[in-house]
C-alpha positions as CSV (number, residue, x, y, z in Angstrom):
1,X,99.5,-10.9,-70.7
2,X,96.9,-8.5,-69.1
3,X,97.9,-6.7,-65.4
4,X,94.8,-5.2,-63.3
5,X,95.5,-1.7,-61.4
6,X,94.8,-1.5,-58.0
7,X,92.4,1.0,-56.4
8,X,94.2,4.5,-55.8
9,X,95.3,5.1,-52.1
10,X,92.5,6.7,-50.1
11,X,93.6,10.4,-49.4
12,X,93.7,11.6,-45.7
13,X,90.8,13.7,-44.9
14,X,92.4,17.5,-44.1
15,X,91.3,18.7,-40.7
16,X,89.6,21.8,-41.0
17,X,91.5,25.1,-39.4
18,X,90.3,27.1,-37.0
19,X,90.0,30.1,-39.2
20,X,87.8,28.3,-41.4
21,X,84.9,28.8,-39.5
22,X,85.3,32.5,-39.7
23,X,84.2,32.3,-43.2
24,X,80.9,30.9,-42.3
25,X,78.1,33.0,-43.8
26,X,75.6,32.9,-41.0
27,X,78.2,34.3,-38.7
28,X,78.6,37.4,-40.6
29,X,75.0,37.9,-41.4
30,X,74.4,37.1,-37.5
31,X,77.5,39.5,-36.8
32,X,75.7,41.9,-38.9
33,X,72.6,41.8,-37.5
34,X,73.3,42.3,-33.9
35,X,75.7,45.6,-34.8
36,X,72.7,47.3,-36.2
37,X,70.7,46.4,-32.8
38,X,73.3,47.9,-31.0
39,X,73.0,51.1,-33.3
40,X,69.5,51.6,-32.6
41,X,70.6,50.9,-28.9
42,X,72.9,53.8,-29.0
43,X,70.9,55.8,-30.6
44,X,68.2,55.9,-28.1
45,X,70.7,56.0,-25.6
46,X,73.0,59.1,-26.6
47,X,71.1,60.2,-30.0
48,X,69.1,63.7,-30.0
49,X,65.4,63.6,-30.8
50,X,63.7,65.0,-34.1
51,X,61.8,68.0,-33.3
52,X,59.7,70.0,-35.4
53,X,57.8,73.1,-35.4
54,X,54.4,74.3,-37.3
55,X,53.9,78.0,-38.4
56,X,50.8,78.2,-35.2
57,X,53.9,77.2,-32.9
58,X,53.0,73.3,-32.2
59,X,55.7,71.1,-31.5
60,X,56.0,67.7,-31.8
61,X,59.5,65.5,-30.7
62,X,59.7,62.0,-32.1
63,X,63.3,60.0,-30.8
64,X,65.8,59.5,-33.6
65,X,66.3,55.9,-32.3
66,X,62.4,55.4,-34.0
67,X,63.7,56.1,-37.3
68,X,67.1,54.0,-37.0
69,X,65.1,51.1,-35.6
70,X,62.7,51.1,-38.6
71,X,65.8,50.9,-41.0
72,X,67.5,48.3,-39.3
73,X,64.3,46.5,-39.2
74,X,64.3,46.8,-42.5
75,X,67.8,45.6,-43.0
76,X,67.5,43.0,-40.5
77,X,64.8,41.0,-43.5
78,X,67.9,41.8,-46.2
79,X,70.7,39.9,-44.4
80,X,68.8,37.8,-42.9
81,X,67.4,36.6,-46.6
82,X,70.8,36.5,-47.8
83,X,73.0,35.4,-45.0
84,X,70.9,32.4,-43.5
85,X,69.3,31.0,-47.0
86,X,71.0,27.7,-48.2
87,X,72.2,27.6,-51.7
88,X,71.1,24.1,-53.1
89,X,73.7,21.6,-53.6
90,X,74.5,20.7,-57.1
């Protein structure tokens, strides 16, 4: 004599917790972003400016915040590459 098994019970779906969203990437990378705006912000705010001087005695000043803005620019293309790309699901 031959006995057929049932289907397994269906498992209760786990409710997600709150600090799971925390480890969402595009937060971070957002996170990330935004704190180096507000670097270049401060630095054009409180940061000195870059002055320098030839041998004739010409003088030229160029704000700091110009050269932080063209990193962050820089490093806003990096994490926004890696934080906001979607990894293909398998």
């Amino acid at each position: 004599m031959s006995t057929i098994s049932h289907e397994s019970a269906p498992v209760a779906q786990e409710k997600p917790r709150w600090w799971s969203e925390f480890l969402v990437p595009e937060m971070w990378a957002s996170l990330t972003i935004i704190v180096m705006w507000l670097a270049v912000l401060f630095s054009a705010v409180f940061g000195s400016n870059i002055v320098t001087t030839t041998a004739g005695g010409d003088r030229s000043t160029v704000p700091s915040a110009i050269v932080v803005a063209v990193f962050a620019f820089l490093a806003t293309w990096v994490v926004a590459w890696f934080g906001f790309r979607h990894k293909p699901k398998k």
